[in-house]
C-alpha positions in Angstrom: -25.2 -12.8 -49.3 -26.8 -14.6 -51.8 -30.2 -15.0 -49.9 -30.4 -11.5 -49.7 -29.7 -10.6 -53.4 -32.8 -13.4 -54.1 -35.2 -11.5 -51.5 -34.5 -8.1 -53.2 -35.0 -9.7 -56.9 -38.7 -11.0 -55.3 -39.5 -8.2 -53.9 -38.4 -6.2 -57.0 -40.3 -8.9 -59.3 -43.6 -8.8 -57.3 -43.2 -5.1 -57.0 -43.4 -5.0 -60.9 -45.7 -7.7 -61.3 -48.3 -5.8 -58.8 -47.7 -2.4 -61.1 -47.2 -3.8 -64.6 -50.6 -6.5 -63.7 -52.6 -6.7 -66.6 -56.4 -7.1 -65.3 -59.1 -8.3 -67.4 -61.8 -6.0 -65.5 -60.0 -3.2 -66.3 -59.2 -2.6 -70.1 -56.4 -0.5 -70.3 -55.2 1.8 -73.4 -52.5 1.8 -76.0 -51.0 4.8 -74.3 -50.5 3.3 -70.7 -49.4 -0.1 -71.9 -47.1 1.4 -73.8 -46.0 3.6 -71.3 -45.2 0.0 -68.9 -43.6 -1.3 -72.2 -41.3 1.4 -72.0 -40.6 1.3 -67.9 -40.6 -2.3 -68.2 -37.9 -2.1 -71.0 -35.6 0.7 -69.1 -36.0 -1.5 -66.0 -34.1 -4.5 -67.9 -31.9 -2.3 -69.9 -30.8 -1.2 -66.6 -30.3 -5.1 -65.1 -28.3 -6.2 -68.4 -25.8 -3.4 -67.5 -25.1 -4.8 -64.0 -24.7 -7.8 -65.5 -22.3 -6.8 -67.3 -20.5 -4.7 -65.4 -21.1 -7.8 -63.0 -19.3 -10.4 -65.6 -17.0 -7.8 -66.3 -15.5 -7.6 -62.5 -15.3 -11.7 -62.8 -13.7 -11.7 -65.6 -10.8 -9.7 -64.1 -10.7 -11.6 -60.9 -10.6 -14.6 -62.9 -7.4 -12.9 -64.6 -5.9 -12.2 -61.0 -6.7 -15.8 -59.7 -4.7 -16.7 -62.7 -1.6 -14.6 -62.1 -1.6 -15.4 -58.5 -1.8 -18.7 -58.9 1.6 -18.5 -60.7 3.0 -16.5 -58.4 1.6 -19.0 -55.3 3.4 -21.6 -57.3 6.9 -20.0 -58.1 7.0 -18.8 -53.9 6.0 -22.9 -53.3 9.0 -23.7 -55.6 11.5 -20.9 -54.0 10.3 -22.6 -50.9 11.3 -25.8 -51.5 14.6 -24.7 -53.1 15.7 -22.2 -50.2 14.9 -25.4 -48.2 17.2 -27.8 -50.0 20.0 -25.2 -49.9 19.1 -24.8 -45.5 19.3 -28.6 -45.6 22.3 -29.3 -47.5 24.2 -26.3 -45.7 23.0 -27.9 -42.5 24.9 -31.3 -43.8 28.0 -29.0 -44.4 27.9 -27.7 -41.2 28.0 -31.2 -39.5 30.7 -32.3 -41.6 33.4 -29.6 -40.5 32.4 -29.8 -37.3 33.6 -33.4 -37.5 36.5 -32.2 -39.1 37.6 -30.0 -36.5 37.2 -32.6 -33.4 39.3 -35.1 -35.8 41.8 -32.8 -36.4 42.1 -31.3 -32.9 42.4 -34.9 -31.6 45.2 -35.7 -34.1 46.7 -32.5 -32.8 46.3 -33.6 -29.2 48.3 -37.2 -30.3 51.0 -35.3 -31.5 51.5 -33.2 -28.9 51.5 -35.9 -26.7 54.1 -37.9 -28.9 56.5 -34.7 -28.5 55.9 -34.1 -25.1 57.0 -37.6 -23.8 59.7 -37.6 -26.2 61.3 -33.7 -24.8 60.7 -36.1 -21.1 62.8 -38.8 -22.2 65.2 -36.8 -23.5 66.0 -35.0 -20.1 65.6 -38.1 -18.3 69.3 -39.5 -18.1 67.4 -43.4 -17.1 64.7 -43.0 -20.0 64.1 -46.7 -21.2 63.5 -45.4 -24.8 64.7 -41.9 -24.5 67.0 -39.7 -27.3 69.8 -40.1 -25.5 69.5 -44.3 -25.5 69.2 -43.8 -29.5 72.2 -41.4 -29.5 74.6 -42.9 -27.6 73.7 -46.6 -29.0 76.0 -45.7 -32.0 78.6 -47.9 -32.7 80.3 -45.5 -34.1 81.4 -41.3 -34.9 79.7 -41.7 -38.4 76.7 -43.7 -36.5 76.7 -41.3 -33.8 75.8 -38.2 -36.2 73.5 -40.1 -38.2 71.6 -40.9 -35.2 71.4 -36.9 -34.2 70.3 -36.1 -37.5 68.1 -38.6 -37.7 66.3 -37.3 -34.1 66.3 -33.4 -35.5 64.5 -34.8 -38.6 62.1 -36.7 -36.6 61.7 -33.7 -33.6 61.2 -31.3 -36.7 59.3 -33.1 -38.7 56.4 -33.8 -35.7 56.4 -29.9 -34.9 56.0 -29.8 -38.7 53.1 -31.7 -39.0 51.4 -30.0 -35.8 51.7 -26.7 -37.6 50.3 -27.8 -41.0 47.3 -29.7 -38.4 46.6 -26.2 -36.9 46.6 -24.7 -40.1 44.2 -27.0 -41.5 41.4 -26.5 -38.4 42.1 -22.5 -39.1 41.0 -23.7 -42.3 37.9 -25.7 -41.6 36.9 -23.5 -38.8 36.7 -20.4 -41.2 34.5 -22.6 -43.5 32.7 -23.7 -40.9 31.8 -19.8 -40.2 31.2 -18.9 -43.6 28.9 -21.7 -43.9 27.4 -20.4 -40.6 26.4 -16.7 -42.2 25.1 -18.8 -45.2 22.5 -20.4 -43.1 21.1 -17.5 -41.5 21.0 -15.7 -44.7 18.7 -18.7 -45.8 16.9 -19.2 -42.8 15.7 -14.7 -43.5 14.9 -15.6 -47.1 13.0 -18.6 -45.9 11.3 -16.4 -44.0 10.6 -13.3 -46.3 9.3 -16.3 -48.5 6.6 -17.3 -46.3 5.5 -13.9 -45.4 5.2 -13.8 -49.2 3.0 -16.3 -49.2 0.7 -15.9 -46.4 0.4 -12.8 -47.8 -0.8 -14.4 -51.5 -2.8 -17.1 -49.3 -5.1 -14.2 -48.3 -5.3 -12.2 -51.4 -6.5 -15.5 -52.6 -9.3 -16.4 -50.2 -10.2 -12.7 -50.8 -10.0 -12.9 -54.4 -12.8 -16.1 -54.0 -15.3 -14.8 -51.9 -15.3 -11.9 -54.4 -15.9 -14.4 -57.2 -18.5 -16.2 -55.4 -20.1 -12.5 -54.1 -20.2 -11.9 -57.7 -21.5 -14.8 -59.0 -24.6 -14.9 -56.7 -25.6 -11.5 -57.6 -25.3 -12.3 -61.5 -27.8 -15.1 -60.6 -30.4 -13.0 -59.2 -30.2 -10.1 -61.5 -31.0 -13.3 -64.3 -33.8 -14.4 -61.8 -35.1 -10.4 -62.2 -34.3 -10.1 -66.0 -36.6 -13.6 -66.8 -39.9 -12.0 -64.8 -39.5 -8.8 -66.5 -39.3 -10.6 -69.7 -42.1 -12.6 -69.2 -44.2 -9.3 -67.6 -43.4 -7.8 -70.7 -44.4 -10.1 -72.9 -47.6 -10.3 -71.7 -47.8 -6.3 -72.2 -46.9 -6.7 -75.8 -49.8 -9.2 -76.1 -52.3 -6.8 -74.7 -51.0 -4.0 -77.1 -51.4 -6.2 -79.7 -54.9 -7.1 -78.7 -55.9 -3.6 -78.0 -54.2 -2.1 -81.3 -57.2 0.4 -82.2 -55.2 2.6 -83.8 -53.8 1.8 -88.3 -50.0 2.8 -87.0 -48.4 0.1 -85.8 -46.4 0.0 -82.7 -43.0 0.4 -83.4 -41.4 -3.1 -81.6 -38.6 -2.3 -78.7 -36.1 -4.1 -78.1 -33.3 -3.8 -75.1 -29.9 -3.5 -75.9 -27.3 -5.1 -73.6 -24.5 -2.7 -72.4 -21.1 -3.2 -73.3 -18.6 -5.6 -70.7 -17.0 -3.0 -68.9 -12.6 -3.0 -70.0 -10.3 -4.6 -67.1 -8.7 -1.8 -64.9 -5.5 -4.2 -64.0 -2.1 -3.0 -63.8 -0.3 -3.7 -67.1 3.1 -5.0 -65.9 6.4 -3.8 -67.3 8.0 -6.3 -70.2 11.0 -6.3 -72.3 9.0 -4.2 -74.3 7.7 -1.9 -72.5 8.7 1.9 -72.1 9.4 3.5 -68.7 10.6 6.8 -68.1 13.9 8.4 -68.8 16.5 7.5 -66.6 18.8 9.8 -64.7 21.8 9.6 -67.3 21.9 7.2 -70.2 24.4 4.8 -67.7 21.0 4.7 -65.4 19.1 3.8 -68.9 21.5 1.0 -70.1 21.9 -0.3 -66.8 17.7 -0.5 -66.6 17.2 -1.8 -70.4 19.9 -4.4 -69.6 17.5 -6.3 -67.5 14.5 -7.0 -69.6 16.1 -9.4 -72.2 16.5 -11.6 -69.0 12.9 -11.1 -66.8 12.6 -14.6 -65.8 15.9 -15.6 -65.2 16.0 -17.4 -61.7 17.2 -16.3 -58.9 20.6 -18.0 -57.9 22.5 -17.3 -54.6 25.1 -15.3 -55.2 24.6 -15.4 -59.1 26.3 -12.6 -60.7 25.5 -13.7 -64.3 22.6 -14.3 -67.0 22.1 -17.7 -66.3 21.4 -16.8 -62.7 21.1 -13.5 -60.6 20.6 -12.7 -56.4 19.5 -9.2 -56.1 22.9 -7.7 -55.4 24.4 -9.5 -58.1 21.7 -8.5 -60.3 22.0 -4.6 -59.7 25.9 -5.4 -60.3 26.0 -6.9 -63.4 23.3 -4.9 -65.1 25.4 -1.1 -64.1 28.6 -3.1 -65.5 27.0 -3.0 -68.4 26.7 0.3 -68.8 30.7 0.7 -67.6 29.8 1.2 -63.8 31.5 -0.6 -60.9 29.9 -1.2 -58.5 30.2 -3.6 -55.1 28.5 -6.9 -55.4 27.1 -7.6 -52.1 24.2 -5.2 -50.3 25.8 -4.9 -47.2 28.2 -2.7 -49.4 26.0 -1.4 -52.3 24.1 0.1 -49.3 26.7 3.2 -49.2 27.6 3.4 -52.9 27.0 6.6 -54.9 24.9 9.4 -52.9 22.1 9.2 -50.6 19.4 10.9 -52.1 15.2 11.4 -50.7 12.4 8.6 -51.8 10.7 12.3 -52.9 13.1 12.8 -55.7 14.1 9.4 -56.7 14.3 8.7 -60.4 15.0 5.8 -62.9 18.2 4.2 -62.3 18.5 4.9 -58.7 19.3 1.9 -56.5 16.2 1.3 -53.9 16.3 -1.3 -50.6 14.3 -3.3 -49.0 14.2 -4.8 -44.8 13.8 -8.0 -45.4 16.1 -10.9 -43.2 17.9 -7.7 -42.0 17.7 -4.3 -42.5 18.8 -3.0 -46.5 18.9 -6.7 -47.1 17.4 -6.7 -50.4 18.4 -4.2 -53.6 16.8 -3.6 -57.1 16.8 -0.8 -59.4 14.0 1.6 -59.8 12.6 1.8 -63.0 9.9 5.0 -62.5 6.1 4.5 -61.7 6.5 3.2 -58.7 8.4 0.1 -59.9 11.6 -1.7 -59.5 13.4 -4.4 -61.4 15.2 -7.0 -59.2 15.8 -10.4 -58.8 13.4 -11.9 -56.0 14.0 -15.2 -54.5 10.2 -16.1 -55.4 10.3 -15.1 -58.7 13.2 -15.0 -60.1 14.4 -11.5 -62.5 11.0 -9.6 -62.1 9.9 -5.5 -62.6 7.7 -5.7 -59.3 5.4 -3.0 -57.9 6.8 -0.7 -54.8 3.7 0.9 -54.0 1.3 -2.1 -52.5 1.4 -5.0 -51.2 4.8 -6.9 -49.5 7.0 -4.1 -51.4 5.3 -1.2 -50.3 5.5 -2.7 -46.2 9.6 -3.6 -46.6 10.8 -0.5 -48.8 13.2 0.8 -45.9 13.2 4.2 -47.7 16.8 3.6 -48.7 17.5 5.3 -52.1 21.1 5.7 -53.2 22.3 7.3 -56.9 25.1 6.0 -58.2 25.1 7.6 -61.3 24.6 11.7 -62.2 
């Protein structure tokens, strides 16, 4: 790219060099020199304005590197945090497992323990049977102590078998709990690195632009310096040619003005969105943007921490709403309404892991607050990018 951008400048340079020539055979007059003057002037008017339209586009890709940068940093971080939680959910998951072959083995040893003993017992030649230790007495009173004694004991083992099966019931319901818990994090580890693959290529695009950028402002220099130095040399015939008492009035180009950034201002605390559906929908909303920022916890349901569920929860209870706190059940809440005539406050989902497996609220202009595993509490854009390609289409109101 930049090879060709230097063969145009040439071309352009010689072009104007072979029409702006100044021969010494040929004398020319005030009039036609000032007429190349004049071209020759327009000509790098017209270059200073692509340059600065040209340093104008870099300065705002610069700006997006910058952001997306930060973002490519906070998914890295969500990365190696979802991560952690995989691997120490893993650990968990190896732990009861143990817990329920130790415990069905104990079970298995005291089954055993009361099956030989119910053998014995209708054995009438047992060597160590119930009836050896009951008849053994020596006495009435030692006779009954000894029956008690064998209830207790016959009790006390079925006792202990029951509190051993309720205590795998126990570990085996963990045990599947923490089972859903890992393949919710394996679909947000996932959703993660779709996010950034998809802010690995915005970047490489965002580069190539900088560097397409960059070689053109280098050759439109290139052209600006010849036509300086062509027109210089007019000025000095002009100047040499003067015939005329009124002097030339000088020229000078003026450089154009940087052309303003066209990038998306994003929502802030600050920042005014349209009116909600109900002044719950607009308390709910305004909730939220104290806390942009806040990280994303799983299964926060608080300030210090949100997940997107318990986000769109806590921010409605603020506004004296109830509403679930998981997505699976948010999904039905309130009254299905049309993406065409969603408004602020309406609760908008996302196929991410699984289908509707990510809320947030919508805020109008496209936009949605929610917390995001990437970025913690964030007002993020619905129309483009990873947003735009998971919005199921979902919209529920839950407020009139």
């Amino acid at each position: 790219m930049k090879k060709s951008f230097v063969t145009i400048a040439t071309v352009a340079v010689v072009g104007i060099s072979s029409h702006f020539a100044i021969g010494t055979a040929h004398a020319e007059t005030i009039n036609n020199l000032q007429n190349k003057q004049a071209q020759i002037q327009n000509e790098r008017s017209s270059i200073k304005a692509k340059l600065s339209e040209a340093e104008g586009q870099i300065a705002d890709v610069l700006m997006d590197l910058k952001e997306l940068n930060e973002e490519i940093k906070q998914v890295e971080q969500a990365l190696k945090a979802n991560q952690k939680m995989i691997d120490d959910t893993n650990k968990d998951i190896d732990t009861k497992k143990k817990e329920i072959a130790d415990l069905q083995d104990e079970i298995n040893k005291r089954y055993d323990i009361l099956s030989n003993r119910m053998m014995n017992y209708q054995k009438s030649g047992g060597n160590i049977g119930f009836l050896d230790v009951i008849f053994g007495s020596n006495s009435f009173t030692d006779f009954i102590s000894r029956v008690t004694a064998v209830n207790k004991i016959t009790s006390s083992d079925a006792d202990l078998v029951n509190q051993l099966e309720e205590d795998k019931q126990t570990v085996t319901a963990k045990l599947d709990e923490l089972s859903e818990l890992q393949t919710e994090l394996k679909g947000m580890q996932e959703t993660i690195l779709v996010q950034k693959e998809e802010n690995d290529a915005k970047k490489k695009e965002l580069k190539q632009k900088q560097d397409t950028l960059q070689a053109k402002i280098s050759d439109l220099k290139i052209e600006e310096s010849s036509l300086a130095s062509i027109e210089s040399e007019v000025n000095r015939q002009i100047a040499a040619n003067r015939v005329v008492s009124n002097p030339v009035a000088s020229t000078s180009s003026s450089s154009s003005k940087s052309s303003e950034s066209n990038s998306l201002t994003q929502l802030s605390s600050g920042a005014s969105v349209t009116k909600a559906g109900s002044n719950a929908a607009q308390i709910a909303i305004n909730a939220g943007y104290p806390h942009l920022g806040t990280p994303y916890v799983w299964a926060g349901k608080g300030p210090g921490g949100f997940d997107c569920s318990g986000f769109v929860s806590w921010a409605y209870r603020q506004a004296g709403i109830s509403l679930p706190s998981s997505t699976a059940a948010m999904q039905y809440s309130g009254t299905k309404v049309s993406y065409s005539d969603i408004r602020p406050g309406d609760l908008v989902f996302f196929n991410t892991y699984k289908t509707n497996g990510h809320v947030g609220i919508y805020v109008g202009n496209g936009k949605f607050i929610g917390a995001q595993n990437s970025t913690g509490l964030a007002v993020a854009d619905m129309t483009s990018g990873y947003w735009k390609n998971h919005f199921s289409g979902h919209v529920r109101r839950v407020v009139k």
